[in-house]
C-alpha positions as CSV (number, residue, x, y, z in Angstrom):
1,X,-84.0,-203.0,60.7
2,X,-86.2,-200.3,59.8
3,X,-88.0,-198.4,62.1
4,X,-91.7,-198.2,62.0
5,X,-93.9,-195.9,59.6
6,X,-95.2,-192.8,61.9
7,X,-99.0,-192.4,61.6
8,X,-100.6,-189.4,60.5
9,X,-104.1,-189.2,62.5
10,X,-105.6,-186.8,60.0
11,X,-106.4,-184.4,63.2
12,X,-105.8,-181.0,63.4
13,X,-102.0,-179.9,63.9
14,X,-101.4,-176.3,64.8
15,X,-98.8,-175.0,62.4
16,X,-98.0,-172.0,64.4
17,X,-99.0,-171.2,68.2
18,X,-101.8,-168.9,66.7
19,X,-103.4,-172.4,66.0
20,X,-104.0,-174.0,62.4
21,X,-105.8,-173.0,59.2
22,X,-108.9,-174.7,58.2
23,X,-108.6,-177.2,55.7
24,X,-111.3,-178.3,53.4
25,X,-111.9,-182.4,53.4
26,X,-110.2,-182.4,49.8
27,X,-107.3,-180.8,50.9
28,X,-106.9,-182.4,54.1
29,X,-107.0,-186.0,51.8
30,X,-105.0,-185.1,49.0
31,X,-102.3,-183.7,52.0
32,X,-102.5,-187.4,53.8
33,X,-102.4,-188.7,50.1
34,X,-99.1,-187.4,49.6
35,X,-98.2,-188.0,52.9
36,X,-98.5,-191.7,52.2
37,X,-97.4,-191.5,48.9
38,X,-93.9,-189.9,50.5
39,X,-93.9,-192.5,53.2
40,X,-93.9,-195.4,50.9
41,X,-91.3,-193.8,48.6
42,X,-88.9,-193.3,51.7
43,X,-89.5,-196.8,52.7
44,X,-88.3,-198.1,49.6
45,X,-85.9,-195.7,49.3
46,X,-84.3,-196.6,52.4
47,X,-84.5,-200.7,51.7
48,X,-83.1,-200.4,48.2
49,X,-80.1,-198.3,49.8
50,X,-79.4,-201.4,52.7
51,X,-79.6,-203.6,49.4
52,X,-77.4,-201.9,46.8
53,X,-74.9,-201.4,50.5
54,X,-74.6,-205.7,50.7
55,X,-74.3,-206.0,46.9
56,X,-71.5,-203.6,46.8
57,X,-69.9,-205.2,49.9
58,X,-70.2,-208.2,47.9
59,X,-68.1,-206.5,45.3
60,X,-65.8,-205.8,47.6
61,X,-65.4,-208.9,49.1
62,X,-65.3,-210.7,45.4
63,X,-62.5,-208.6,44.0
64,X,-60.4,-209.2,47.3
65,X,-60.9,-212.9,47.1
66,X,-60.2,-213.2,43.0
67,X,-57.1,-210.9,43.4
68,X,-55.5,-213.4,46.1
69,X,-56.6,-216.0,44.0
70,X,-54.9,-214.9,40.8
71,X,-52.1,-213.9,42.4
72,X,-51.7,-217.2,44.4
73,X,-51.7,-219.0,40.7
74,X,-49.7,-216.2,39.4
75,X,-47.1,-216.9,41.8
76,X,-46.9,-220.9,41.9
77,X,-46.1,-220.1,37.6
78,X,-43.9,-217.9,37.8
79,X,-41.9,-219.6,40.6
80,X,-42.1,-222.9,38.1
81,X,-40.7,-220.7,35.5
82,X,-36.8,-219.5,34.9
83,X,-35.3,-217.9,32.0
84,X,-31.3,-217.5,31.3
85,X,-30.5,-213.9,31.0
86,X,-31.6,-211.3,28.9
87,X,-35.1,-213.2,28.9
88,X,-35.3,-213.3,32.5
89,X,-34.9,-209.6,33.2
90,X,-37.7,-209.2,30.2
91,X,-39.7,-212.2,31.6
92,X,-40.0,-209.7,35.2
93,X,-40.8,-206.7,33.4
94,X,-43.5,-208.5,31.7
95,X,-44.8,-210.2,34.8
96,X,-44.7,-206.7,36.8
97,X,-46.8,-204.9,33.8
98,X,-49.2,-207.4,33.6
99,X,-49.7,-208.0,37.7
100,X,-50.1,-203.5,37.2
101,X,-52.5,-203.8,34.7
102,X,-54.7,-206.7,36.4
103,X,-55.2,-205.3,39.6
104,X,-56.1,-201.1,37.3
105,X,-58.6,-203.9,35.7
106,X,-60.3,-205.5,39.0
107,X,-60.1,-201.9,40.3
108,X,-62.3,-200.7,37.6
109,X,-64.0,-203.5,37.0
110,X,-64.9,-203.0,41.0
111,X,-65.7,-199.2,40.4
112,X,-68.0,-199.7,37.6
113,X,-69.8,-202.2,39.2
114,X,-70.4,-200.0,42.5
115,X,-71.6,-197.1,40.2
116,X,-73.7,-198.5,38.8
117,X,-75.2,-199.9,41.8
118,X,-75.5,-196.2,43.0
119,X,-77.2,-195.5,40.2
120,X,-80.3,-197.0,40.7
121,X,-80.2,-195.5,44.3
122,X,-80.6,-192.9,42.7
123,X,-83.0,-193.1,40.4
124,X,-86.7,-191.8,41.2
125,X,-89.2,-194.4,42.5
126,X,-91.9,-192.3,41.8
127,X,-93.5,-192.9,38.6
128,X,-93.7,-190.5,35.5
129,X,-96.2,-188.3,35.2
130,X,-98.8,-189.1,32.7
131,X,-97.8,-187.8,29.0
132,X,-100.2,-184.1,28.2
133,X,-102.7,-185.0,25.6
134,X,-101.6,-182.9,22.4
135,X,-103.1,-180.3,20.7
136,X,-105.3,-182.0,18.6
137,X,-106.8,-183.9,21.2
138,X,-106.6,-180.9,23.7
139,X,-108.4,-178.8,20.7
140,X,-111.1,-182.2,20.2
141,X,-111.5,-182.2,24.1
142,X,-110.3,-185.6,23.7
143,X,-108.3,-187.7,26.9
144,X,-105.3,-190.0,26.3
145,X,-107.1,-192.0,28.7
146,X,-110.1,-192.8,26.5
């Protein structure tokens, strides 16, 4: 669980032991602003990492149980199968390089899957900055907005 947001009284906070400069109304609400604004953001941060964790676990846990799978069909086949010789020595080589091959293929499949999870992590949840009006319109004294 998550602990609790801390609250931010909007008193004054001495910065140093000399005691705190004065801050104007505006600035004191565009600082709790942000302050919120970063408290939210870390929030979500913080649940969306716990998520993306489970879902890769999930991976995890997904590959192991479809490689013992395949290789528990794999087995009863090949055990069901006999060749006379030189086809059986072939037959094993084959078998070996494809049982090498599947589990490179879960592995990356696995890898790929993670990455991308850690991806989004990643990715900002703050939201883009509005685009600058262009010249034109900065010349015109025109907004995007309206």
């Amino acid at each position: 669980m998550l602990a609790a947001r801390p609250t931010f009284d909007g008193g004054p906070r001495p910065i140093t032991s000399f005691g705190s400069p004065e801050l104007k109304p505006r600035d004191l609400r565009l600082i709790i602003e942000e302050y919120e604004k970063q408290m939210a953001v870390t929030e979500a941060q913080a649940s969306m990492t716990a998520y993306a964790m489970r879902q890769m676990t999930e991976l995890h846990s997904y590959g192991y149980a479809t490689k013992v799978e395949t290789l528990n069909v794999l087995q009863a086949l090949d055990s069901s199968v006999s060749y006379t010789s030189p086809f059986d020595q072939m037959h094993a080589q084959h078998t070996r390089e494809q049982l090498v091959m599947y589990v490179d293929h879960i592995h990356k499949a696995l890898q790929l899957g993670a990455k991308n999870i850690a991806i989004e992590i990643d990715r900002s949840l703050y939201p883009p900055p509005p685009p600058k009006p262009g010249l034109i319109a900065r010349l015109l004294g025109i907004s995007e907005a309206g």
